[in-house]
C-alpha positions in Angstrom: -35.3 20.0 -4.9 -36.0 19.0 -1.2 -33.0 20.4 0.4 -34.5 23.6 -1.2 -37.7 23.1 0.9 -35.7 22.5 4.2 -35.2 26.0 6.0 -33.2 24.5 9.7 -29.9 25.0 8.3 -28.8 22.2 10.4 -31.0 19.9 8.8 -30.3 21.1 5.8 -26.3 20.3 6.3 -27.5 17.0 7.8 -29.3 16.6 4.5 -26.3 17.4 2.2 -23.7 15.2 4.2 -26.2 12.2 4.2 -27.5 12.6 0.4 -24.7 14.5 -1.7 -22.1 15.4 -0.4 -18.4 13.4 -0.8 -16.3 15.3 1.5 -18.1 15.1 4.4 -18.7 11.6 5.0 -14.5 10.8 4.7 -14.5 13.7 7.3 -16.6 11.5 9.4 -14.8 8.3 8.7 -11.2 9.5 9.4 -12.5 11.5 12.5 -14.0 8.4 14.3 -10.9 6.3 13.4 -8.5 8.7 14.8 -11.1 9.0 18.4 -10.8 5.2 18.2 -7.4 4.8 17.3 -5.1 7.5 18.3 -2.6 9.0 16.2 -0.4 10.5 18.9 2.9 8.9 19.0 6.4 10.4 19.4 8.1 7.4 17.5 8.4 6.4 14.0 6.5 3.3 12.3 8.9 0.8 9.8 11.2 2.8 8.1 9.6 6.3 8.3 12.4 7.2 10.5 14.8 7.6 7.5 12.2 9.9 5.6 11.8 12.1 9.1 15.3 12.5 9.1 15.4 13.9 6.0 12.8 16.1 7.0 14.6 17.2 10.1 17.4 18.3 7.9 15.5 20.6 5.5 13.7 22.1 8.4 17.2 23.1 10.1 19.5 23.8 7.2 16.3 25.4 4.7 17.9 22.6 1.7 16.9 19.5 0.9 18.9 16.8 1.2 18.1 12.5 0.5 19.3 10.4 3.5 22.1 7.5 2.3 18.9 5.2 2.5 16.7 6.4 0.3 15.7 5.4 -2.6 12.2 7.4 -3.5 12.9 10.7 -5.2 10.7 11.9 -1.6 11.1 15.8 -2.4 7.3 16.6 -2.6 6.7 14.7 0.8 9.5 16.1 2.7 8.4 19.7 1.4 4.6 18.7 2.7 6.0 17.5 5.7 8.1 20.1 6.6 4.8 22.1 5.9 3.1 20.7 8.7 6.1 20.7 10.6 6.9 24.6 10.2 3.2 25.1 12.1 3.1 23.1 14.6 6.9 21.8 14.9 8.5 19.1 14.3 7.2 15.6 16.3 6.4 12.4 14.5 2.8 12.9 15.9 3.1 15.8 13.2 4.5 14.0 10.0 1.7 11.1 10.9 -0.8 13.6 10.9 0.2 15.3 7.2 0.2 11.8 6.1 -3.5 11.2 7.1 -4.3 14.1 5.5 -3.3 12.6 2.4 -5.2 9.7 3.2 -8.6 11.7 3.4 -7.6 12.8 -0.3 -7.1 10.1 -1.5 -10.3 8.3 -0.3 -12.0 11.7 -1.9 -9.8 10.7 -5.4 -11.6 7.4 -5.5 -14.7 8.1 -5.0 -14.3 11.2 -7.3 -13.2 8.9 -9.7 -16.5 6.4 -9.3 -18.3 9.1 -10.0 -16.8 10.1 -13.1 -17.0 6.9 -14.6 -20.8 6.5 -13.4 -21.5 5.2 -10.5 -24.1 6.0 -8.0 -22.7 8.0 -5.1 -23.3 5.1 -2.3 -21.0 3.2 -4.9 -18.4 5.5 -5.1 -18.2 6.2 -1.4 -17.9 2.4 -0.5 -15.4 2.1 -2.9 -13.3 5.4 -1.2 -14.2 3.7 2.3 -13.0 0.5 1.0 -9.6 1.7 0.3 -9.1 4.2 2.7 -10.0 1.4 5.3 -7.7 -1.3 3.6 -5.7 -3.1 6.2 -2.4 -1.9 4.3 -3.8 1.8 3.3 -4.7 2.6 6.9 -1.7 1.1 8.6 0.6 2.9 6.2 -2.0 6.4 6.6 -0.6 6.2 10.6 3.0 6.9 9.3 5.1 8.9 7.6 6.5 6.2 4.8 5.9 7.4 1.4 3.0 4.5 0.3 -0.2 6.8 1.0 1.1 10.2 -0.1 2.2 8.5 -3.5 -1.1 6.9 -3.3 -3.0 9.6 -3.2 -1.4 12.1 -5.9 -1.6 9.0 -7.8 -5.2 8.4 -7.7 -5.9 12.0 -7.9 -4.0 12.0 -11.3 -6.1 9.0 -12.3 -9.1 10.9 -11.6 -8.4 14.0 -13.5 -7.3 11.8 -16.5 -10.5 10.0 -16.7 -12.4 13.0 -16.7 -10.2 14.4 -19.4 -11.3 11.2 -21.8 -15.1 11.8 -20.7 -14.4 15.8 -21.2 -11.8 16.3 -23.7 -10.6 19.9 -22.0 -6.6 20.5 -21.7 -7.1 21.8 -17.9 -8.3 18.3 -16.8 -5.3 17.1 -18.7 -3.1 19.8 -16.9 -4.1 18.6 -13.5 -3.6 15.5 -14.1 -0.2 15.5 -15.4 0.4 18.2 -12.3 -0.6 15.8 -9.7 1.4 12.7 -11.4 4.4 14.9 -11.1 4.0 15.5 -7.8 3.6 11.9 -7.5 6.9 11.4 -9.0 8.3 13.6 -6.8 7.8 10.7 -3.9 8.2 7.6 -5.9 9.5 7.4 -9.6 6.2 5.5 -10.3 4.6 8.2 -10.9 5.7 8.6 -14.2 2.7 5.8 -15.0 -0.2 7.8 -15.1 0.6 10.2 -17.6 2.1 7.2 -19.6 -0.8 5.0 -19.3 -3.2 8.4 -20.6 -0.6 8.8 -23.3 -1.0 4.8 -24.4 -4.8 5.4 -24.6 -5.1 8.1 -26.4 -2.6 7.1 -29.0 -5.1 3.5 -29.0 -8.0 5.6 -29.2 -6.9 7.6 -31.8 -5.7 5.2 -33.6 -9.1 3.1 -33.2 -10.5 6.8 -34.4 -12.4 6.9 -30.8 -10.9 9.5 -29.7 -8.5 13.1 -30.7 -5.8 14.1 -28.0 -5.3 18.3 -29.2 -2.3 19.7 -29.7 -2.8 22.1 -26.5 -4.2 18.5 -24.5 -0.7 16.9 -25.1 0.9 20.0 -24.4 -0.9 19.9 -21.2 0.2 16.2 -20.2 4.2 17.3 -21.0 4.7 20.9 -19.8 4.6 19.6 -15.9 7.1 17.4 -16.8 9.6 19.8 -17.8 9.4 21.2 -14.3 10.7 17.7 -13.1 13.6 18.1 -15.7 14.4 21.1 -14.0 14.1 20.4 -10.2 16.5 17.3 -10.9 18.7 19.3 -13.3 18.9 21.9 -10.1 18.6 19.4 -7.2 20.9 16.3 -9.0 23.0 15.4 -6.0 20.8 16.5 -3.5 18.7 13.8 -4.8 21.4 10.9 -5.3 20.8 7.9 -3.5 23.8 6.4 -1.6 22.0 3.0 -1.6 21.8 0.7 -5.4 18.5 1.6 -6.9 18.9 -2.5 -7.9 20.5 -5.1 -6.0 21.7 -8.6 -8.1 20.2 -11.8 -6.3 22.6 -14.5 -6.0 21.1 -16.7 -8.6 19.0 -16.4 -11.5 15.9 -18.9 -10.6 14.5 -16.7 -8.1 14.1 -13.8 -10.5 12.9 -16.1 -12.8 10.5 -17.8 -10.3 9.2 -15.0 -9.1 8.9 -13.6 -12.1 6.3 -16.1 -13.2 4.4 -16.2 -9.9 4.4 -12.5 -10.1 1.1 -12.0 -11.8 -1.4 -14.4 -9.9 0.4 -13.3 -6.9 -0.2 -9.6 -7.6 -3.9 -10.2 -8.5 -4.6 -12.3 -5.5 -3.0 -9.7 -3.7 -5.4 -6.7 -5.0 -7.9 -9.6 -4.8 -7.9 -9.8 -1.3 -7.9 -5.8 -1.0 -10.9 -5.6 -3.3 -12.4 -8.8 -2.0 -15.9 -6.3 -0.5 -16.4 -5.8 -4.4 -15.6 -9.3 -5.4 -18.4 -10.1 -2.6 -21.2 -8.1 -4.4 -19.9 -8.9 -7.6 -20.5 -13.1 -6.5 -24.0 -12.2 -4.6 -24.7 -10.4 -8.4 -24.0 -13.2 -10.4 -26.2 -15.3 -8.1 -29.5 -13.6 -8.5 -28.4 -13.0 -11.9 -28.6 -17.0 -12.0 -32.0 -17.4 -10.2 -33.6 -14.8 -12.6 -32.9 -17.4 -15.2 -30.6 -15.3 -16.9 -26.8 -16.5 -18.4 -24.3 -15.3 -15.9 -20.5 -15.9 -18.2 -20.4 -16.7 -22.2 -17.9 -19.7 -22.6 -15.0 -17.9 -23.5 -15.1 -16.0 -20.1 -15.7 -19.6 -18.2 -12.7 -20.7 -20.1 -10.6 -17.3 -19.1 -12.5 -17.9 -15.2 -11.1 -21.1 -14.9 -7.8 -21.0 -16.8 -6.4 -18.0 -14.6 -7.4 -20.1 -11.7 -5.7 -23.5 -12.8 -2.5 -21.2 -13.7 -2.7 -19.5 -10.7 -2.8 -22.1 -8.4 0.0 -24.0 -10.4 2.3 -20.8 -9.9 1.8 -21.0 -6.5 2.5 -24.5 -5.7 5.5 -24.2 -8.5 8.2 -23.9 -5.7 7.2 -26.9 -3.9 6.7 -29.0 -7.1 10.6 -28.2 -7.6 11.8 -29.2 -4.8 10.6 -31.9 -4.6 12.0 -32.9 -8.0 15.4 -31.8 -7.3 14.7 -33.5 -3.8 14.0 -36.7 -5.9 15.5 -36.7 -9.2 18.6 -34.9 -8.6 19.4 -35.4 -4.2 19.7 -31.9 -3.9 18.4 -30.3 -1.0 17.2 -26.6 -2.4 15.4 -25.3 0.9 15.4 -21.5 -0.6 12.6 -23.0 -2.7 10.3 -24.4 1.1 10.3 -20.5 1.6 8.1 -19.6 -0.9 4.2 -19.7 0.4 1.8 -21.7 -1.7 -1.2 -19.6 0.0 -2.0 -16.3 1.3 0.1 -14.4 2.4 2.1 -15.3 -0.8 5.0 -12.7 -0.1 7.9 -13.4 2.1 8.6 -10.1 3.1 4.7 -9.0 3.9 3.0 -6.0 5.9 0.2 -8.6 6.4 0.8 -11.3 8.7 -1.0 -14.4 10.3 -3.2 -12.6 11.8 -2.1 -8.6 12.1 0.0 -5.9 10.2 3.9 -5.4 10.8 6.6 -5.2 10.2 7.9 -6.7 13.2 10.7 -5.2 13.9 11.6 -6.2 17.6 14.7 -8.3 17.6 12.6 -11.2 18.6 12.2 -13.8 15.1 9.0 -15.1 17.4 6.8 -12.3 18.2 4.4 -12.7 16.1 0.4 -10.6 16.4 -2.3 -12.4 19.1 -4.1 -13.9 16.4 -4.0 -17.2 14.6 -5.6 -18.4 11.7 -3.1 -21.2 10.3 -4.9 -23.0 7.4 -8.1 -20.8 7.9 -5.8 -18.8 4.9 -6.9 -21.4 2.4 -10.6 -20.1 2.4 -9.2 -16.1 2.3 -6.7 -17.2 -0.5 -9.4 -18.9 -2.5 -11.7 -16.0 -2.3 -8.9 -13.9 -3.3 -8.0 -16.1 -5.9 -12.0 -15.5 -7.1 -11.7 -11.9 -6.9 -8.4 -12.1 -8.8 -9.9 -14.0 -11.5 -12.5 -11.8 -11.8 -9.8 -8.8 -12.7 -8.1 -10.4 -15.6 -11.1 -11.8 -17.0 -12.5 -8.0 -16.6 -8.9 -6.7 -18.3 -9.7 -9.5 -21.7 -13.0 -8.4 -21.3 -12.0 -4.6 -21.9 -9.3 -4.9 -24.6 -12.5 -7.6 -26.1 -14.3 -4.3 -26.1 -11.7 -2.1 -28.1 -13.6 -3.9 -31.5 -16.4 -1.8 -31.0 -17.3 1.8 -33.1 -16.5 4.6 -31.4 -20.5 5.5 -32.4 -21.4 2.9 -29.9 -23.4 4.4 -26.9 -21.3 3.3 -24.1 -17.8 4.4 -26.1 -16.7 7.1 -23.5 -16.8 4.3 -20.7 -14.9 2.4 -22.9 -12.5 4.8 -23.3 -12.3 5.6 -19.3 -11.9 1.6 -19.1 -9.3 1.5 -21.3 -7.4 3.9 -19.3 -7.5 1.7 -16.1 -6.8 -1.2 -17.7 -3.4 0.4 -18.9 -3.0 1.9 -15.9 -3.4 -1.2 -13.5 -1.3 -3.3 -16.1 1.5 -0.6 -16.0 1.4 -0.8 -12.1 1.6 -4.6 -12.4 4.3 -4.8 -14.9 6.5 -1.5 -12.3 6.2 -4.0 -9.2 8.0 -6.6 -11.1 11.8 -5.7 -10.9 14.1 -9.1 -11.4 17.2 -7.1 -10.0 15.8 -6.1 -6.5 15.8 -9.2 -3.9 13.1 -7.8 -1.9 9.5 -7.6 -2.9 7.1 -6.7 -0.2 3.5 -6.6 -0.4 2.3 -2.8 0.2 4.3 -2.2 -3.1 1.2 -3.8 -4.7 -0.7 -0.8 -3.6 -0.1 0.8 -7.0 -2.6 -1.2 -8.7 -5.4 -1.3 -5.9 -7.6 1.3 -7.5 -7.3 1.1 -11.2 -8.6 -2.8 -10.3 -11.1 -1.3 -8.1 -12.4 1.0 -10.4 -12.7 -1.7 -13.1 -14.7 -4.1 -10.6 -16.9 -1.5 -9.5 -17.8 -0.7 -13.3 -18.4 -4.2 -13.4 -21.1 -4.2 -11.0 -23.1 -0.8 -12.6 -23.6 -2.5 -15.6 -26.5 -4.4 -13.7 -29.3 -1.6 -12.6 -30.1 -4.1 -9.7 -28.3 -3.1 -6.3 -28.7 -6.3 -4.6 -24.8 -6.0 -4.3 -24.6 -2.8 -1.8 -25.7 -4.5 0.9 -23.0 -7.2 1.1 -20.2 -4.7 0.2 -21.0 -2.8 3.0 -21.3 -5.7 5.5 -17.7 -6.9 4.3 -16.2 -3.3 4.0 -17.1 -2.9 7.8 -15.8 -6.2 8.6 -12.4 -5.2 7.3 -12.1 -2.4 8.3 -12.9 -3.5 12.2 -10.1 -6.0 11.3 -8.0 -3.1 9.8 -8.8 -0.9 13.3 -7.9 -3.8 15.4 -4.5 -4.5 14.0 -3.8 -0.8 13.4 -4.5 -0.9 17.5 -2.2 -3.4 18.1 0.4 -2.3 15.8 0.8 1.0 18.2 0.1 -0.4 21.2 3.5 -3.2 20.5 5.7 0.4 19.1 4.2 2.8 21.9 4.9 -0.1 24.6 8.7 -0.8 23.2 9.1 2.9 22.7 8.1 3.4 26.3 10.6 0.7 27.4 13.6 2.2 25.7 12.6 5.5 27.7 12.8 3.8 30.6 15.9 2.3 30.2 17.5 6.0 29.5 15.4 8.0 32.5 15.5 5.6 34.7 18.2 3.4 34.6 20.8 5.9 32.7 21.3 4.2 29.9 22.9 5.1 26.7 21.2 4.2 23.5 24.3 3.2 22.1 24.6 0.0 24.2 20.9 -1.1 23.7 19.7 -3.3 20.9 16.0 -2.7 20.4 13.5 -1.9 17.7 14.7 -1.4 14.7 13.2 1.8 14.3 14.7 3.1 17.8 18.3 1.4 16.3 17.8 3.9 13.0 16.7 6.9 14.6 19.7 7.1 17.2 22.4 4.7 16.1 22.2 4.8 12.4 24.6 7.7 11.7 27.1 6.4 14.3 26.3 2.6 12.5 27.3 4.0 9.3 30.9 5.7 10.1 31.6 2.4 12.1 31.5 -0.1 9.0 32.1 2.3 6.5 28.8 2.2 5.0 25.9 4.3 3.6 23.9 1.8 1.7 20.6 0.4 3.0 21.7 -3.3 1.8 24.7 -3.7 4.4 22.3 -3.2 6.8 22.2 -6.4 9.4 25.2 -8.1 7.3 27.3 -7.4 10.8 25.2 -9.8 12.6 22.5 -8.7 15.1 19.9 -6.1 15.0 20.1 -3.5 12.1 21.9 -0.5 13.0 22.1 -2.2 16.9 25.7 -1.1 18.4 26.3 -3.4 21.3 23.4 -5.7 22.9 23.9 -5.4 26.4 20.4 -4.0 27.0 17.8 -5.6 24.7 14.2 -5.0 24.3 12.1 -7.6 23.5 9.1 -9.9 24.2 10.0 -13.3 24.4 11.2 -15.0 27.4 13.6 -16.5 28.6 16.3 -14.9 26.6 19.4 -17.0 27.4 22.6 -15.2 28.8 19.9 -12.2 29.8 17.8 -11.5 33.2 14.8 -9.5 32.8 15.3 -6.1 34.1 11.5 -4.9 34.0 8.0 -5.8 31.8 6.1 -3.3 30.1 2.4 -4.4 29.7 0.1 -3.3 26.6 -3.3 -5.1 25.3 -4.0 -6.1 21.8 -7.3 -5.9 20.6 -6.7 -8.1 18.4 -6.4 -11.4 20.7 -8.2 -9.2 23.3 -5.7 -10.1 25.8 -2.3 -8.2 27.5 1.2 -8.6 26.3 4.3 -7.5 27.4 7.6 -6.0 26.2 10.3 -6.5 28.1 13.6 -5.0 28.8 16.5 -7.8 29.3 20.1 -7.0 30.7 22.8 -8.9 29.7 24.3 -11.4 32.5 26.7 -13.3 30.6 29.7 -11.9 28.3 29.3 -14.8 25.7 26.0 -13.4 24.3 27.6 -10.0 23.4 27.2 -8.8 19.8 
């Protein structure tokens, strides 16, 4: 081999980093973001707060403990952050920095996982970069909240599973399961991989495709005795003091979203995918000049019909209110909320144009950038991409007619896996009796999607489609860079101005209504013994900010703020908009604004 004939070790390393190796170009990638986008910080991002709390507490009493607000079973990412924590002490800086290290794994997983199931390694690492690069994936890798570490003990589980259907050993099987129940041990939805391998080998072997061993199942279940045990030991050290499920008011907006739910989801993973869905378009296109046939009818008729019902589902809240508007002269406005294009989700990490949440109480600050009804043209290439994955999930369970003496019948097998895998994902995010659906949840079924898209585009030996991937991965992910940028530089600028109200101008945090994340981390405790509370969904039902004491310091951005004068501005630029902001810190003037 060449790198056999190459005797300057450096070039030789060059050599293995450039043509072979998997680990080192994620090193690469996650080095230059973090020299491009710092990840030092000593403030918490969303709701990570309430998991570094809990953290905080094993660290000084040695036993674990869930805060009143959480509702992930969080054990294996408080242990892994305490890790971190125990070596280099405790700082949110530190808990952001085990959670990037999670990230790089995960990236790793996926492209692992391409490369199990056949791809070529520049295929595999785009799709790793892809994810890792995501707008949502990268935001949430620069915190502490439990999306990427589930993410990436999920993926890894994936990856061992599909290497246990192309190599039918129990230890791949073992792993697996192992990694799933760590998985589980930060969100319950963990529980889905093993299930989904279960569900396909019990298909498989009941298509006579495939045999599961006695020691293989054994394998999948003896981890999961383990979790029997840590909850049989740890039972109320676990217990939530906030409802697992919360009843909406009515029964039409379960219902409503229930049948938006799956176009919504799909655009959703649409849009995260959309670099594949690029090549996969450019592919069919030559596929078309070459004279060649690109759908049979049935999948023109699946194409289109997912579209038609998609679209449908998404105007379905405006169609009925207007007819209740007309017909019946009632006024529903709950039903105006609903967004008939992307973002679809109400409660959304991804906003017009930048990542949140936005937590400042200010209901106007929004991110520097703009794109108003430049959304139609992302939600219809969404909506393409989207269309693409359930046509590919027909196309797969089309597939299960074959013999298992067919020559492709492992990769069937694999696919069947991440079909069932994505669907479980899809069918977990759908709970009717929690009022809050927010888009990162949709994160679950990212990669099973991606997987099956990317298998999708090796079935051509043409690689026309590299090119554009990796134009439209870097485009995204200079987007995902930019609003990462901003998305610190709003928190490290409010953070700095709630500082300044303290060292400078003496004042106590209990009087100050700020960030939300500020609010939690010093006025949550003292917010729950006021109104005799510990659940997460009384939070904000006292009027004002959530967790906010008294409001007679307030940091915000808008101006004016009426009954306040501006006590000092903090400035901050956003790469986004390319242009300076400012936070500012307002002191009450009149008494009839007080909370």
């Amino acid at each position: 081999m060449l790198e056999t004939l190459i005797t300057n070790p450096f070039k030789r390393l060059w050599h293995y980093a450039v043509y072979q190796s998997i680990v080192l170009p994620f090193v690469a990638l996650f080095i230059v973001i973090a020299l491009i986008v710092s990840p030092v910080g000593e403030f918490p991002l969303s709701d990570d707060w309430i998991y570094a709390k809990t953290v905080q507490h094993l660290l000084e009493t040695g036993q674990y403990k869930a805060h009143p607000y959480i509702n992930a079973t969080l054990v294996a990412q408080s242990y892994w952050g305490a890790l971190f924590c125990k070596i280099w002490g405790f700082s949110f800086t530190t808990l952001r920095v085990s959670t990037l290290v999670l990230a790089f794994v995960n990236a790793w997983a996926v492209a692992k996982s391409g490369v199990i199931l056949g791809f070529s390694r520049n295929l595999a690492l785009l799709c790793g970069a892809m994810v890792a690069t995501s707008p949502l994936v990268l935001q949430l890798s620069y915190s502490f909240m439990t999306d990427v570490p589930f993410f990436a003990l999920s993926n890894l589980s994936g990856f061992f599973f599909l290497k246990a259907l192309r190599y039918p050993k129990p230890q791949f099987a073992a792993w697996g399961s192992i990694a799933a129940a760590l998985a589980f041990l930060v969100r319950q939805f963990g529980i889905l991989l093993p299930l989904a391998f279960l569900i396909t080998v019990a298909v498989l072997g009941w298509r006579k495709r495939y045999v599961c061993s006695k020691p293989m199942l054994l394998a999948v279940l003896m981890p999961w005795v383990g979790v029997i045990g840590i909850y049989s030991v740890w039972g109320d050290a676990l217990a939530s003091e906030t409802p697992l499920i919360e009843l909406s008011e009515s029964y039409a907006g379960p219902i409503l979203d229930g049948i938006r739910h799956i176009p919504v989801a799909l655009c959703y993973v649409g849009l995260f995918a959309l670099p594949l869905g690029i090549g996969r378009g450019v592919q069919m296109i030559q596929r078309r000049r070459s004279g060649g046939k690109i759908w049979s009818r049935r999948q023109w008729s699946i194409f289109i019909g997912f579209c038609g019902c998609s679209v449908f589902a998404f105007w379905l809240p405006q169609i009925l209110y207007w007819i209740r508007k007309l017909v019946f002269r009632h006024d529903a406005q709950w039903l105006q909320n609903y967004p008939y294009r992307m973002p679809l989700i109400i409660y959304r990490t991804l906003l017009d144009l930048g990542l949140g949440p936005l937590q400042l109480p200010d209901p106007q600050f929004q991110p520097t950038v703009h794109i108003g009804e430049w959304w139609w043209l992302v939600t219809l290439a969404a909506l393409f991409v989207a269309a693409l994955l359930f046509m590919t999930v027909v196309d797969r369970f089309w597939a299960l007619q074959g013999s298992k003496h067919e020559p492709h019948a492992v990769q069937q097998n694999q696919d069947l896996f991440l079909v069932t895998w994505a669907l479980l994902a899809l069918a977990a995010t759908y709970n009717p009796f929690r009022v809050v659906m927010v888009d990162r949840y949709l994160l679950v079924a990212f990669v099973p999607f991606v997987l099956l898209l990317g298998r999708d585009l090796t079935q051509i030996k043409s690689t026309v489609y590299l090119k554009p991937i990796v134009i439209s991965t870097i485009v995204i992910a200079l987007f995902s860079v930019g609003s990462l940028q901003e998305y610190l530089a709003w928190n490290h600028t409010a953070w700095a101005a709630h500082r300044q109200l303290e060292a400078k101008y003496h004042v106590a945090t209990q009087v100050v209504e700020g960030i939300d994340t500020f609010n939690g981390w010093f006025n949550s405790d003292a917010y729950m013994q006021r109104y005799n509370t510990r659940s997460w969904w009384d939070v904000g039902k006292r009027g004002g900010s959530p967790w906010a004491l008294d409001n007679q310091y307030v940091v915000a951005s808008t101006e004016p703020r009426p009954g306040y004068e501006v006590l000092e501005r903090l400035p901050y630029f956003s790469w986004l908009g390319w242009k300076e902001r400012t936070i500012a810190i307002f002191k009450r003037s009149s008494p009839e604004v007080k909370n």
